[in-house]
C-alpha positions as CSV (number, residue, x, y, z in Angstrom):
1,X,12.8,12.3,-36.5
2,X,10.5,15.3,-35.9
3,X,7.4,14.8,-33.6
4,X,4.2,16.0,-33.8
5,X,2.2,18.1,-31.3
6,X,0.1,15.3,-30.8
7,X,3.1,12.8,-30.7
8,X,4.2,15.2,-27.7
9,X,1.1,15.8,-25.8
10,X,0.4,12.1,-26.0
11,X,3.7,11.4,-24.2
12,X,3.3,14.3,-21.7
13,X,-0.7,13.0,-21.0
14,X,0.6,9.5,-20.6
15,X,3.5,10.0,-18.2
16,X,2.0,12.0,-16.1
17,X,0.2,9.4,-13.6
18,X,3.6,7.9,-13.5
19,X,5.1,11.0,-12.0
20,X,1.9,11.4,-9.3
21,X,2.4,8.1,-8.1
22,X,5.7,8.7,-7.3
23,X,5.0,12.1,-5.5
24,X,3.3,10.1,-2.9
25,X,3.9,9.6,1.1
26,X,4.8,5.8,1.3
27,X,4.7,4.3,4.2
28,X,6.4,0.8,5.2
29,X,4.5,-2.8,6.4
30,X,7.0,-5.4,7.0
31,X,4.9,-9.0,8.0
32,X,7.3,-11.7,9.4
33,X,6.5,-14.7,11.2
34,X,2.6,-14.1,11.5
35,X,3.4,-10.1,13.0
36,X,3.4,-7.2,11.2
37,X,5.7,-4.7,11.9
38,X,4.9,-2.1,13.1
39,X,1.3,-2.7,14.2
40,X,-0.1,0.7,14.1
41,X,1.1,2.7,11.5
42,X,-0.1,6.4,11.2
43,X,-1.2,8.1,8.1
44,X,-2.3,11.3,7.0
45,X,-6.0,12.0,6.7
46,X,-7.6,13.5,3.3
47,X,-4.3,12.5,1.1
48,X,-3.7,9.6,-0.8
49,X,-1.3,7.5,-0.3
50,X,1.1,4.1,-0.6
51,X,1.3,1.6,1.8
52,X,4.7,-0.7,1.2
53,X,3.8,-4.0,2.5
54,X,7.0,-6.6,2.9
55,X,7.1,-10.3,3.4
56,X,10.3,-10.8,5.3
57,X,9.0,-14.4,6.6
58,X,9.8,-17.9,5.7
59,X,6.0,-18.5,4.2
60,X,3.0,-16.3,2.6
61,X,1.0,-14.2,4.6
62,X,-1.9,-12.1,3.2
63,X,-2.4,-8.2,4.1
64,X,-6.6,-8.2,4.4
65,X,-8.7,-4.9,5.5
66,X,-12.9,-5.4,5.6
67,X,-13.0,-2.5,6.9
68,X,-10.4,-1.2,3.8
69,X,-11.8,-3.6,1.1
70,X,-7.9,-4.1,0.8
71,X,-6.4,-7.5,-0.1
72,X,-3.2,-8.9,-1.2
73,X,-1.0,-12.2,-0.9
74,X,2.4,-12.0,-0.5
75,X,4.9,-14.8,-0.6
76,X,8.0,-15.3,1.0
77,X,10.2,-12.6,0.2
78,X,7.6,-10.2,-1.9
79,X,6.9,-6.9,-1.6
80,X,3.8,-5.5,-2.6
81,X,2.2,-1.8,-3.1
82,X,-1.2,-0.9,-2.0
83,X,-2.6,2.7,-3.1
84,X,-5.0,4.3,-1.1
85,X,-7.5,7.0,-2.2
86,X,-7.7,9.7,0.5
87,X,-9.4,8.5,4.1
88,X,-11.5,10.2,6.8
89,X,-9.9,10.4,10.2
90,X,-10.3,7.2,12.0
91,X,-8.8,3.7,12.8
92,X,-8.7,0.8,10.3
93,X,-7.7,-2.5,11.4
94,X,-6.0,-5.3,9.2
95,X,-4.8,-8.7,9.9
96,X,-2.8,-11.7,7.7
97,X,-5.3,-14.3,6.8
98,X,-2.5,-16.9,7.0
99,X,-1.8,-15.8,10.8
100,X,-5.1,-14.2,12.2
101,X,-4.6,-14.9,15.9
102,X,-1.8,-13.3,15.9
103,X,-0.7,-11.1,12.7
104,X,-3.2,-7.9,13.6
105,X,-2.6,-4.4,13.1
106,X,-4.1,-1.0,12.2
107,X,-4.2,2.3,10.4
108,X,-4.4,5.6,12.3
109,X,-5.6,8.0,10.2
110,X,-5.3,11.2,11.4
């Protein structure tokens, strides 16, 4: 079977978000037991990135940012991916709804 330009440059166009997102930095969240792990994480400033956000607990927790506009529930056992447009230099704090006494952390960005 012979394909066409077109055929070609519509596969080319439509992988290539696939192969950015897997160019970039991913950094690891692990939640367990109403702490995440670690509790300050530090990522790079003006570069988009993926936070890798684990639920190694018996029960659900939820990542939440305000300060991020970043939500996601994670049951027992799931890992979810959160991308992240490039950031100005700062710190962002998060918590787990489920756990908000105690499941706190934050993002250096730097």
């Amino acid at each position: 079977m012979k394909l066409s330009h077109l055929s070609v440059a519509a596969v080319l166009f439509l992988s290539a978000p696939l192969a950015f997102a897997a160019d970039l930095p991913t950094f690891q969240l692990t939640v367990k037991d109403g702490y995440f792990y670690p509790e300050t994480l530090e990522v790079p400033a003006g570069q988009k990135f993926r936070l890798a956000i684990q639920n190694a607990g018996s029960g659900p927790e939820e990542f939440e940012s305000l300060e991020l506009s970043k939500e996601t529930v994670l049951a027992a056992g799931v890992t979810r991916t959160l991308v992240f447009a490039p950031m100005k230099s700062g710190v962002y704090k998060f918590f787990g709804e489920f756990h908000p006494d105690t499941a706190k952390g934050q993002l250096i960005v730097k």
